[in-house]
Residue, then its C-alpha position, 0 to 999 in steps of 0.5 A: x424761236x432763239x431766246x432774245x440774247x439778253x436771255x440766252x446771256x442770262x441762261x448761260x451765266x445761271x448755267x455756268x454757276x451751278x456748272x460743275x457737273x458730274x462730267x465737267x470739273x476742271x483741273x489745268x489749262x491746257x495748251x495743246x500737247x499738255x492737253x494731248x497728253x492729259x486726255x483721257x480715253x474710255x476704255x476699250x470695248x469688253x464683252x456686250x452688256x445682257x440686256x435687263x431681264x424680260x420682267x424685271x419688277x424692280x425696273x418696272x417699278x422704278x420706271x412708274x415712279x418716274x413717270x408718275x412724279x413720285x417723291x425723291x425718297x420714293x424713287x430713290x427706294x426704287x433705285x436702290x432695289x434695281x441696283x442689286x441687278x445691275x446688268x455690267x456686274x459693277x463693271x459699268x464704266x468699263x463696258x465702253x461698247x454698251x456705255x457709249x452712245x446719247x443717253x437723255x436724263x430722265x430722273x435726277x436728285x441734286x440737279x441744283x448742284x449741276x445747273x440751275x436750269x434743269x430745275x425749272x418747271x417746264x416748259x421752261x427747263x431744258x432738256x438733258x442729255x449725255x454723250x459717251x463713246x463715238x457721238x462724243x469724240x465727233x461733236x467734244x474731241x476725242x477721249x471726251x465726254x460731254x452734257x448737252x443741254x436744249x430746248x425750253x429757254x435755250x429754245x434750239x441752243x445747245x449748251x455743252x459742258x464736257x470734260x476728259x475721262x479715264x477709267x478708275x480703278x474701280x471698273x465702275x468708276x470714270x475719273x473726270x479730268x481737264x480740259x473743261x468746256x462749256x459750249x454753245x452750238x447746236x443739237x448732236x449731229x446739227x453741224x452748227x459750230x460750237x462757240x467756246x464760253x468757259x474753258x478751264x484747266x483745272x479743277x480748282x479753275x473752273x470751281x473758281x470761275x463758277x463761284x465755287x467756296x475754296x472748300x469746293x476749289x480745294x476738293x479733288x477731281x470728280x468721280x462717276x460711279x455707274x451704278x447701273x448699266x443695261x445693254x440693247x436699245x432703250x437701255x437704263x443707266x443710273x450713276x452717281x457723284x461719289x467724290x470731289x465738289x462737295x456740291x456735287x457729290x451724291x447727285x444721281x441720275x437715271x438716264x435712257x438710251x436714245x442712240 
């Protein structure tokens, strides 16, 4: 059932303060042709990503330590033994094809930094999920990349946290850029409308509507390492925060492909 509106306006405003996402941190307001001008676009598709190989321990590993709860510093270990393999060849962000698509968070550390919800227990917290490539210029715009949050206290609510991206320099890394928004509608593919509840042109903006210190107004724009990225169905992902809100930086997250 729909959460009561006093609740739904209490998960939002948790939400919103501990909303500065790895993809979601803002830098300028935007009208229009700015914005226009600003977006950022993923780039375009290189040779598919090879799939992990048949066997892989270190995956197999990794996977069971999810599954079993084990502590952070057990899969964080886990984490840091299948990077080694890594499938894009520190090409991750780069590899837009493979890299595209609605990834479902499975693991993280640091979760606190993005939103307060995704540390309740369940079956309270909220499901996560990631949203690059063609799924994400549908439902957020195009050159845009979005959070979605759902289920558990927001019950069918989604709630879309979504920014620009461009690709660094380095081939792993997505620069995050304005505009930033955060949304309310319904699941990827519903056709619910979404209604606007923050929106934000800058970075030093959007920290500052989240309650953030002036250190973290200051900080620059967020970085996303991905760190590990596997092509085919069911793939693996793991990212990480390597520069900007100080509050964020080093969060990692393991995602699944769903799509």
């Amino acid at each position: 059932m729909p959460a009561p509106r006093a609740a739904l306006r209490l998960v939002v405003a948790l939400h919103c303060l501990g909303a500065a996402h790895a993809l979601a941190h803002t830098r300028r307001r935007a009208c229009a042709a700015a914005a226009a001008g600003l977006a950022a676009q993923l780039p375009p598709a290189g040779a598919a990503v090879p799939t992990a190989p048949a066997g892989l321990p270190e995956r197999a590993a990794l996977l069971a330590a999810i599954a079993s709860k084990a502590p952070d510093a057990v899969v964080l270990a886990k984490i840091d033994a299948l990077v080694p393999f890594d499938p894009a060849k520190k090409r991750g962000a780069a590899e837009s094809a493979d890299l595209a698509g609605e990834w479902e968070l499975i693991w993280s550390f640091g979760a606190e930094g993005f939103s307060p919800l995704l540390t309740l227990p369940r079956p309270f917290r909220p499901d996560s999920y990631q949203y690059l490539g063609p799924i994400a210029d549908e439902e957020v715009g195009a050159g845009r990349i979005a959070q979605g949050l759902v289920g558990g206290v927001l019950g069918p609510i989604q709630l879309w946290l979504s920014s620009g991206a461009v690709l660094d320099a380095d081939p792993a890394v997505l620069g995050i850029r304005p505009p930033f928004r955060l949304q309310a509608g319904g699941r990827a593919g519903s056709g619910v409308a979404k209604k606007m509840l923050v929106e934000g042109g800058s970075d030093a903006e959007f920290r500052k509507a989240n309650v953030r210190t002036s250190e973290a107004q200051a900080a620059p724009p967020n970085k996303y390492k991905q760190t590990y990225l596997e092509g085919g169905a069911n793939a693996l992902r793991i990212s990480t925060v390597t520069e900007g809100d100080p509050v964020i930086v080093g969060e990692i997250f393991v995602h699944r492909k769903v799509r």
